[in-house]
C-alpha positions in Angstrom: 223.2 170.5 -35.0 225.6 169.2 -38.1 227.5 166.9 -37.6 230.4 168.2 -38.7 231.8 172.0 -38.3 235.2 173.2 -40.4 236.6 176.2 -39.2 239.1 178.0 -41.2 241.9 181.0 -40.8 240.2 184.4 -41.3 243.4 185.2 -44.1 243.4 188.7 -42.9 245.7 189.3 -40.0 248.1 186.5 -42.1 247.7 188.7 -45.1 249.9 191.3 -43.1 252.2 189.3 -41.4 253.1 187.3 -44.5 253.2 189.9 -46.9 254.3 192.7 -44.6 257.4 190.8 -43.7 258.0 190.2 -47.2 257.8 193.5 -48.6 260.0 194.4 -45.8 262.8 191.6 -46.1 262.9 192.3 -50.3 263.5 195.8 -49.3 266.3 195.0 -46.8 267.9 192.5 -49.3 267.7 195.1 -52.1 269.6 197.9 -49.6 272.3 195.4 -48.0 272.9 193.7 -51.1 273.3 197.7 -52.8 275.1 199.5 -49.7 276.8 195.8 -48.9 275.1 195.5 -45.8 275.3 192.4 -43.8 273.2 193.3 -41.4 270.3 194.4 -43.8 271.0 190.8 -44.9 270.3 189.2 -41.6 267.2 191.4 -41.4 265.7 189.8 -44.5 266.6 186.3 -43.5 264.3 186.8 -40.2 261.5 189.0 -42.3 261.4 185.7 -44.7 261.6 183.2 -41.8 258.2 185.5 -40.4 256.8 185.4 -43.5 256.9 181.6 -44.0 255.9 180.3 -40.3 252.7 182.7 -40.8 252.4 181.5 -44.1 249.6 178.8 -43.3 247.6 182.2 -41.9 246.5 182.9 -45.8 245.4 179.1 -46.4 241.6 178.7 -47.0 241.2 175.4 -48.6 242.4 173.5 -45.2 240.5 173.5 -42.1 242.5 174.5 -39.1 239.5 173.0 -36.8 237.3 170.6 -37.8 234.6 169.5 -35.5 232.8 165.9 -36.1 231.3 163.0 -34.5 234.5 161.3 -34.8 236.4 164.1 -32.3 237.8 167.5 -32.5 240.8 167.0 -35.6 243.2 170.0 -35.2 245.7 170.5 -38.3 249.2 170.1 -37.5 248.4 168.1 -34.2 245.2 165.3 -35.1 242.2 163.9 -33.5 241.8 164.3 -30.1 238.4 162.0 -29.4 235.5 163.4 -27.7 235.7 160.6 -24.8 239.4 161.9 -24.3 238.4 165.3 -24.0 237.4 166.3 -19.7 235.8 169.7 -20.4 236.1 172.4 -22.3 236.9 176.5 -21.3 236.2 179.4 -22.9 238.0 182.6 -21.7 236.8 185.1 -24.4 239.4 184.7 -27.1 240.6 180.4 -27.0 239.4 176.8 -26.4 241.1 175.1 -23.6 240.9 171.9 -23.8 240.9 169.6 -20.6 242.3 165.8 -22.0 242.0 162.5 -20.4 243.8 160.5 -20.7 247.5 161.8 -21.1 248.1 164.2 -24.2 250.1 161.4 -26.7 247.1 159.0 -25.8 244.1 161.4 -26.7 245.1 162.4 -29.8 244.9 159.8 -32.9 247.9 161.2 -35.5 246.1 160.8 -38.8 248.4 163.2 -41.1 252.1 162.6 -41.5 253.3 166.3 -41.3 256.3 167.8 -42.8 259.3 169.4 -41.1 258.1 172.6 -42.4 254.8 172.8 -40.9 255.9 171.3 -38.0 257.9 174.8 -37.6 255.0 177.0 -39.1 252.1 178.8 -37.0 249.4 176.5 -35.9 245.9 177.6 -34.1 246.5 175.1 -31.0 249.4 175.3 -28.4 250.4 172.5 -26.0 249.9 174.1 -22.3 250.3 170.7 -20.1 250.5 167.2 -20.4 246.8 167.5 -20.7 245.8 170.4 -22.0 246.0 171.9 -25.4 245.0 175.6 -26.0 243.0 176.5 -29.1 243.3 180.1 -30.7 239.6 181.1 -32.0 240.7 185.0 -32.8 242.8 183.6 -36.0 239.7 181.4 -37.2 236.7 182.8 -39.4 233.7 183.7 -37.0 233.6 184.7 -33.6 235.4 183.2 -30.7 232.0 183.1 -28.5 230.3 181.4 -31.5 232.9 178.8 -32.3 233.6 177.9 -28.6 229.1 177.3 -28.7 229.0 175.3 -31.9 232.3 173.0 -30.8 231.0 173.1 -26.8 227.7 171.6 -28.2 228.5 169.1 -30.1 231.0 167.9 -27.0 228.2 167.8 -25.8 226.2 166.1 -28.0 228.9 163.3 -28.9 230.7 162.4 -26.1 231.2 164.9 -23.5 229.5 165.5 -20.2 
């Protein structure tokens, strides 16, 4: 197996949020602004707020997941080592991941994020003190084949 495995967005379903939302809030702001409509005005705020926290949806340049000997880095969050990670389940569409030790001791913060991403869509969700949930249906391949190719190289590293 490689040794390393990065796993990007599929830009598709973020190519409808983002530019859905936009195309929506210019046309809001174009009426309220015309009729001198606050409300249309509100509307466009929250259509641009969509379109900007599913903005990093269209990025292809930067891994969301990325796979390694050195642990499982997830961008947004950072490394979680393999020897931190218990097990790993799969339940058709996401990762979750089992840590151990606590959460803030398992993962090594590599990446000093901005206040703006901190706010924007990311593929993992924090579900416990030790778990964190990884989306594979917003990632380029399929979820069965992702949660294989990440499961065996847990595997292969440092899990059981």
């Amino acid at each position: 197996m490689s040794e390393r495995l990065e796993i990007y967005t599929d830009p598709t379903n973020g190519r409808t949020w983002v530019f859905g939302a936009t195309v929506i809030g210019a046309i809001c702001m174009l009426l309220g602004l015309l009729m001198n409509q606050p409300l249309l005005v509100l509307i466009t705020i929250t259509c641009f707020a969509v379109a900007l926290y599913k903005y990093p949806m269209l990025r292809s340049t930067r891994p969301q997941v990325i796979a390694a000997r050195e642990g499982l880095t997830l961008d947004g969050l950072g490394r979680i080592r393999w020897n931190s990670i218990r097990s790993l389940t799969f339940d058709g569409q996401s990762i979750l991941c089992h840590l151990d030790p606590d959460f803030e001791e398992a993962i090594n913060v590599e990446e000093t994020e901005t206040a703006l991403r901190s706010i924007q869509f990311h593929v993992w969700h924090r579900i416990e003190a030790d778990q964190v949930r990884i989306d594979l249906k917003h990632l380029r391949g399929t979820p069965k084949d992702l949660f294989a190719r990440i499961e065996a190289l847990h595997k292969e590293v440092g899990g059981e």
